[in-house]
ZAMARGU-4260 file (C-alpha; in steps of 0.2 Angstrom, whole numbers, plus 5000, padded with zeros to 4 digits):
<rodrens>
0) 5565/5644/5929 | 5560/5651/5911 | 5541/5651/5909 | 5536/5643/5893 | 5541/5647/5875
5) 5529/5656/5863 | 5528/5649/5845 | 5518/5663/5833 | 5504/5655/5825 | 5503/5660/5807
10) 5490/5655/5795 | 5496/5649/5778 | 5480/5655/5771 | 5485/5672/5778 | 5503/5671/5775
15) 5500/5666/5755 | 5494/5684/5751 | 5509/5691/5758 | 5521/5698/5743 | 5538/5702/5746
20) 5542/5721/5743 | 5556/5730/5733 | 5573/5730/5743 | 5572/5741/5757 | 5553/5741/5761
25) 5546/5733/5776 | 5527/5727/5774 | 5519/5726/5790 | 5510/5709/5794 | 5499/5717/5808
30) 5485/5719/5797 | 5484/5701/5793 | 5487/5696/5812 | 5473/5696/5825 | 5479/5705/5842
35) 5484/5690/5850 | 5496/5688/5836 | 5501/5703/5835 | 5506/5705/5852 | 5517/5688/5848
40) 5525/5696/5832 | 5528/5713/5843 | 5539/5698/5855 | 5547/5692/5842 | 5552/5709/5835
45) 5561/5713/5852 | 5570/5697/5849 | 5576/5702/5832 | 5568/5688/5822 | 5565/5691/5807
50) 5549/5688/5799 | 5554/5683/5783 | 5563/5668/5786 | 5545/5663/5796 | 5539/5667/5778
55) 5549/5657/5768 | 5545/5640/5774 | 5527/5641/5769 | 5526/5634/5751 | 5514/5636/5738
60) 5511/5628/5719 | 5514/5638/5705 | 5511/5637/5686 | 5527/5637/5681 | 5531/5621/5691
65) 5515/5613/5682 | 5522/5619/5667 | 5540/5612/5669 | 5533/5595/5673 | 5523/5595/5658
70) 5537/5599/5647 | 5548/5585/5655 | 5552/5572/5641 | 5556/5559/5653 | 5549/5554/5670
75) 5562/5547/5684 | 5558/5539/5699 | 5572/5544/5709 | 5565/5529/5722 | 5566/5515/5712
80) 5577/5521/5700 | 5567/5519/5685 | 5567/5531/5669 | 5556/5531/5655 | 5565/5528/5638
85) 5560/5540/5622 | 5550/5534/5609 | 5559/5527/5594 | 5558/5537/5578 | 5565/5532/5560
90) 5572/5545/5548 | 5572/5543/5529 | 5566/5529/5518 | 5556/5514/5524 | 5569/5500/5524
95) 5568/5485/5513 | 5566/5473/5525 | 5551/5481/5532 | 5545/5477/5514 | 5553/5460/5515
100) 5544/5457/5533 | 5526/5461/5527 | 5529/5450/5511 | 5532/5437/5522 | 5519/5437/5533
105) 5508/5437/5518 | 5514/5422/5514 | 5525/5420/5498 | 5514/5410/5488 | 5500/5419/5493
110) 5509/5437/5487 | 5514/5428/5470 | 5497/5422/5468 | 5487/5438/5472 | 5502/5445/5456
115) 5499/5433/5445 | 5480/5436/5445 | 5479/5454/5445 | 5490/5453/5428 | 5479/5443/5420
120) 5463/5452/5426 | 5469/5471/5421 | 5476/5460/5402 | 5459/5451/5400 | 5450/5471/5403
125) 5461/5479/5390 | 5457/5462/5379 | 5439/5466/5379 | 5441/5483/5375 | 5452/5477/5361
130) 5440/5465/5355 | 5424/5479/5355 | 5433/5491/5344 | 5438/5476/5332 | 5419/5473/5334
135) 5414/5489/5331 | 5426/5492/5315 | 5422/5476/5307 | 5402/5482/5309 | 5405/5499/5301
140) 5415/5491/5287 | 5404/5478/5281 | 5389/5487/5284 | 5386/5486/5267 | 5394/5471/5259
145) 5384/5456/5270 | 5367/5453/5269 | 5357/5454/5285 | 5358/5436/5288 | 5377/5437/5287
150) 5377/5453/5299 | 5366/5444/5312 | 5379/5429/5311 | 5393/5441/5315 | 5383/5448/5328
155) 5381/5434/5337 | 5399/5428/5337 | 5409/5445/5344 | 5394/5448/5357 | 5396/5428/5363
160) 5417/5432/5363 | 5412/5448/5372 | 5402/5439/5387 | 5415/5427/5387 | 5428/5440/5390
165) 5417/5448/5404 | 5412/5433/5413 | 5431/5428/5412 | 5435/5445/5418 | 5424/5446/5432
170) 5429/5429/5438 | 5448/5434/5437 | 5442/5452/5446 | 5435/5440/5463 | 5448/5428/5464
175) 5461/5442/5462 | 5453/5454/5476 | 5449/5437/5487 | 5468/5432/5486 | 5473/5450/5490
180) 5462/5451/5507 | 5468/5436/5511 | 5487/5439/5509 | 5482/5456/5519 | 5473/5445/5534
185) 5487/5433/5535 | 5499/5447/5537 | 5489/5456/5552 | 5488/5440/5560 | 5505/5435/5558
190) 5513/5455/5562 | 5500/5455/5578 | 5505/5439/5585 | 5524/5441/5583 | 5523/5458/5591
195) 5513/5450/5607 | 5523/5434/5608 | 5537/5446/5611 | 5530/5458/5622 | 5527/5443/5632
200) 5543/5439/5634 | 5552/5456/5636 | 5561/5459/5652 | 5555/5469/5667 | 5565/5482/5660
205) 5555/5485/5645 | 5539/5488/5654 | 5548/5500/5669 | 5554/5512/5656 | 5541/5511/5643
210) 5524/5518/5646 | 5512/5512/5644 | 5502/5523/5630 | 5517/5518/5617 | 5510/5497/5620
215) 5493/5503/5618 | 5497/5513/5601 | 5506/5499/5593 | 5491/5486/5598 | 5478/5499/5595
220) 5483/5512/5582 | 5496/5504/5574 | 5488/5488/5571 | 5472/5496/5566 | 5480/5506/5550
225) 5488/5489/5545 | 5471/5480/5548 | 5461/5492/5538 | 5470/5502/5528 | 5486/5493/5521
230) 5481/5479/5511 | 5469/5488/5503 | 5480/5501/5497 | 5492/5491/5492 | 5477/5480/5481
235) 5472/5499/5476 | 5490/5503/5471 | 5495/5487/5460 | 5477/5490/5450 | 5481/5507/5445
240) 5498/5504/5442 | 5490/5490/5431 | 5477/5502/5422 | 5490/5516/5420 | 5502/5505/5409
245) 5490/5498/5402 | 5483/5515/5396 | 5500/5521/5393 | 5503/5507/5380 | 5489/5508/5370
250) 5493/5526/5366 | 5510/5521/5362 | 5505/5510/5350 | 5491/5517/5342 | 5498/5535/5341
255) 5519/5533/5345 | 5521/5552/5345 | 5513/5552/5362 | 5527/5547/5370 | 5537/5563/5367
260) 5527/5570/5377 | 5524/5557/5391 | 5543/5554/5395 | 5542/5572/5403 | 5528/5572/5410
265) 5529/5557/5417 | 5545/5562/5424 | 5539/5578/5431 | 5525/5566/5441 | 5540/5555/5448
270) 5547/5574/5454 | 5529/5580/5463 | 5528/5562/5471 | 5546/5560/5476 | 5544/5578/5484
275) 5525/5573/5492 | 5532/5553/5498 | 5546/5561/5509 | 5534/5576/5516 | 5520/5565/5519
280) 5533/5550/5526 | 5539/5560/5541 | 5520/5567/5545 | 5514/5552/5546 | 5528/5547/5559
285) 5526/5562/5568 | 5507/5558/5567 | 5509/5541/5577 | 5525/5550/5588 | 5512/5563/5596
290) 5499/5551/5598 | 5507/5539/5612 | 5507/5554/5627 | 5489/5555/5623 | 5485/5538/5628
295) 5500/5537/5640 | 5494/5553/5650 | 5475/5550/5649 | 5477/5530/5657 | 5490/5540/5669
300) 5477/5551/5673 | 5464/5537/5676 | 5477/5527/5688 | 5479/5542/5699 | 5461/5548/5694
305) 5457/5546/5714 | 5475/5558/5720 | 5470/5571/5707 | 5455/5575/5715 | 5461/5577/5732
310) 5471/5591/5728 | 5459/5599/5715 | 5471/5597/5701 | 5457/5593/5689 | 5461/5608/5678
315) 5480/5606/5677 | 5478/5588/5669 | 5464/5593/5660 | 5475/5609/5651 | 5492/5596/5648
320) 5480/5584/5641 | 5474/5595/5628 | 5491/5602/5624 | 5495/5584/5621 | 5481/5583/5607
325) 5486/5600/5601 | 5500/5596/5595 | 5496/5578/5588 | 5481/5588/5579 | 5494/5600/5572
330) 5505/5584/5565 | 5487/5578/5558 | 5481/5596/5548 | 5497/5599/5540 | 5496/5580/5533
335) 5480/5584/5526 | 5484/5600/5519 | 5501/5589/5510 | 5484/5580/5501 | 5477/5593/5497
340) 5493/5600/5490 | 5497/5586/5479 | 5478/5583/5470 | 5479/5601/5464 | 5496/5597/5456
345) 5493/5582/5451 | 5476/5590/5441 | 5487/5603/5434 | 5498/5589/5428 | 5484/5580/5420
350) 5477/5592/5409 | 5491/5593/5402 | 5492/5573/5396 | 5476/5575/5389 | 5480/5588/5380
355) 5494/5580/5373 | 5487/5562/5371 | 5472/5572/5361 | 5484/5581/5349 | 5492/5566/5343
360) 5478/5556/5341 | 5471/5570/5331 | 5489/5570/5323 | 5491/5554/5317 | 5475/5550/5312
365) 5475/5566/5299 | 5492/5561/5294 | 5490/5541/5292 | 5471/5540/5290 | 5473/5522/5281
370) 5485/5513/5295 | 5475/5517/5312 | 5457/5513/5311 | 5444/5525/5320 | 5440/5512/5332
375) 5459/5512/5339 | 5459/5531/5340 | 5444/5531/5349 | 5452/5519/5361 | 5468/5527/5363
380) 5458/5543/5367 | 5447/5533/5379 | 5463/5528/5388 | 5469/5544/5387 | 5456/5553/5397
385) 5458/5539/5412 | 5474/5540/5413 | 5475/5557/5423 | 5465/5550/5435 | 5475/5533/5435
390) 5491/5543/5439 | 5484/5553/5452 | 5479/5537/5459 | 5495/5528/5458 | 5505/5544/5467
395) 5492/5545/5479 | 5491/5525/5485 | 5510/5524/5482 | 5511/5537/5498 | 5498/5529/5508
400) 5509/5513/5506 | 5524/5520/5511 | 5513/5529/5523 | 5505/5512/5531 | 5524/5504/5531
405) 5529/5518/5545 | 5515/5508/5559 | 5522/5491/5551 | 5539/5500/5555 | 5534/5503/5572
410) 5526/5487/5576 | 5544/5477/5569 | 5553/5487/5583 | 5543/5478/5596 | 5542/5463/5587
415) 5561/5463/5588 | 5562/5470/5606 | 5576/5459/5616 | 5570/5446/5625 | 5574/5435/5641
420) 5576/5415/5638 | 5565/5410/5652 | 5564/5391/5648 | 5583/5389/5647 | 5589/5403/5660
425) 5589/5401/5675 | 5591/5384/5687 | 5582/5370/5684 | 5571/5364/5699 | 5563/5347/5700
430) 5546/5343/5693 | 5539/5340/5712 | 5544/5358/5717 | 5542/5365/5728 | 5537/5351/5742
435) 5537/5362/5756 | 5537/5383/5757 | 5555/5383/5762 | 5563/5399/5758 | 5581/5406/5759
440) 5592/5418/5751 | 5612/5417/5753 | 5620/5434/5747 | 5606/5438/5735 | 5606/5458/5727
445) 5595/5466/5716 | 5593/5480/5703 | 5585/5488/5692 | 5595/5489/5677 | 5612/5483/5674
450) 5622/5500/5673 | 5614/5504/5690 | 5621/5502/5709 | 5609/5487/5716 | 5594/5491/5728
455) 5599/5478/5739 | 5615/5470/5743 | 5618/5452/5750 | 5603/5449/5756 | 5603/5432/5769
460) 5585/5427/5774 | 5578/5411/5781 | 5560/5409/5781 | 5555/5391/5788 | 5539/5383/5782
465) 5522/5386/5789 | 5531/5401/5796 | 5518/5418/5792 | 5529/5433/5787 | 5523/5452/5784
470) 5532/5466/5774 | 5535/5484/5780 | 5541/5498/5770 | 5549/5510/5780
</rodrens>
């Protein structure tokens, strides 16, 4: 009778230091082997078994694996046959009806309203400029024909026209800016609840291959940049558009040779923010693209927060959480460096209109010093020092808009996200059930998705009532 088979007892603490050689070199395990074991590798050696193969089953982690899984762009759950979808990214222009759906949920009358108002608040201003140079040429050229009661008169009359205009202006200045916050709350509302009404909705398809840090973005992120940043710009960008037309037309009618030299410089702006919209357009959806793995990963992270611990993997998810945000900070400096960028141009191209704008108010008020009063010229050349700044403005919130459509953009796709008809679907039961907890299935199968094979197939079950039932997974 053969005695009892001996099994070597290796310890994988030992056996992970063990490195395999170059071909042809055989390392000897007896230094890591106490006697009893070495006596058992010296059997198995009579045997002819080789101690490599005893080697190979002993696994251990390595970076590189960590380093794969990080890289992975989509998780799949072999198992349950799940796979995570990749986030949606627009190229090119923002779409019109991106535009059209944030009008919309403005509320059209509320949009035509906040227009109206802001026209006649920007024409009253340029009024009561108007109306203080009158003041001021009528005071210097009668400062010697009228008496003083006659002077006093006057005075009187264009300073009450003047607080008139004011008060009119400041009146048309809050209604205007309380339409506009208005119109911009109303849209939030109305862009947040369509989004969560049809999220609500959404199949369980949706939520197996989405994660769960893209939800969070939309609701978070997303909704916070339309909330905060998008009404007001877009307030911002209709005033200086306003201001710099405005400006624009009082140099063109006081000193019309202006204009040969704003038609080129104008145009070289539409270049430098044509070139600055498209750059700073794909940032900003790269911005919001490298931000969803943050969230996804770090509420991963706190699900299996309990797992990570028990196998000392504190450091790995540490290190992929901040590759995530190294590249989303990335996406984030070269967006700011764009800004920076375009107000050095657009300083550049401002000097120069000024310039300009100077040299043919001086031009014309040498060469027709009867048909333009001072008092315009010194308007036009008020107007003329703003409106640098007015056009730095305009490109600059004209970005940011079309910057701030991009997370409108993003939270449309879920707001349009295919939906199940729950109420209609479906077979109608009776109001009264269920009476009793009766349940049966007859050749019911399951699956995940519809391309896929189902989970289970013809499923028959018959589960009376009152009956107690417990689930096993095998």
């Amino acid at each position: 009778m053969p005695g009892p088979r001996i099994e070597p007892r290796i310890r994988s603490t030992e056996v992970r230091h063990l490195t395999p050689g170059p071909p042809g070199h055989h390392q000897d395990i007896n230094h890591y082997l106490s006697p009893v074991e070495q006596s058992t590798s010296a059997a198995m050696e009579s045997v002819k078994t080789p101690v490599k193969r005893l080697l190979s089953t002993t696994s251990a982690s390595s970076d590189d694996a960590y380093e794969e899984d990080d890289c992975c762009d989509e998780a799949t759950d072999a198992g349950e046959g799940r796979t995570m979808s990749e986030e949606e990214r627009e190229y090119g222009k923002i779409p019109k009806r991106i535009y059209l759906d944030y009008l919309r949920a403005c509320g059209v009358v509320a949009g035509v309203s906040y227009l109206l108002s802001a026209v006649l608040w920007q024409g009253l201003r340029v009024y009561t400029d108007y109306w203080l140079s009158q003041w001021t040429h009528h005071s210097n050229a009668t400062a010697v024909d009228h008496h003083e009661h006659q002077r006093q008169d006057e005075t009187v009359f264009y300073f009450g026209v003047y607080a008139s205009l004011s008060a009119a202006s400041i009146i048309l200045s809050l209604l205007s800016n309380g339409i506009g916050q208005y119109a911009g709350a109303q849209a939030r509302r109305t862009l947040h609840d369509n989004m969560l009404h049809n999220l609500l909705k959404c199949p369980m398809k949706f939520f197996e291959s989405t994660p769960v840090g893209r939800i969070i973005n939309r609701f978070s992120m997303d909704t916070g940049l339309i909330d905060k940043k998008l009404a007001t710009s877009i307030q911002r960008l209709l005033q200086f558009l306003l201001l710099c037309f405005s400006a624009i037309l009082v140099n063109a009618v006081v000193t019309p040779w202006f204009l040969l030299a704003a038609v080129p410089i104008c145009a070289t702006y539409y270049v430098v923010q044509h070139f600055y919209r498209y750059s700073s357009r794909e940032l900003q959806r790269l911005d919001s693209i490298t931000r969803s793995p943050i969230f996804s990963h770090f509420s991963e992270t706190l699900g299996g927060l309990t797992t990570i611990r028990a196998f000392s993997h504190q450091q790995r998810f540490t290190d992929m959480l901040l590759r995530k945000m190294d590249t989303h900070a990335n996406a984030f400096l070269i967006m700011n460096t764009a800004n920076r960028w375009l107000g050095i141009a657009l300083d550049y191209l401002g000097g120069v209109i000024v310039l300009m704008a100077i040299v043919a108010s001086l031009v014309t008020a040498t060469l027709l010093p009867g048909q333009v009063p001072p008092a315009l010229v010194g308007l036009a050349v008020n107007y003329t020092l703003l409106v640098p700044i007015y056009l730095n403005w305009v490109v600059k919130f004209l970005a940011d808009v079309e910057m701030y459509m991009n997370d409108v953009e993003r939270v449309q796709q879920y707001a349009t996200t295919p939906t199940e008809d729950y109420r209609t679907q479906g077979v109608s039961v009776p109001h009264s059930w269920p009476e009793k907890g009766d349940i049966v299935f007859e050749n019911v199968s399951l699956r995940y998705d519809s391309k896929r094979e189902p989970v289970v197939t013809n499923l028959n079950l018959h589960i009376p009532p009152g009956q107690k039932v417990r689930e096993s997974r095998g």
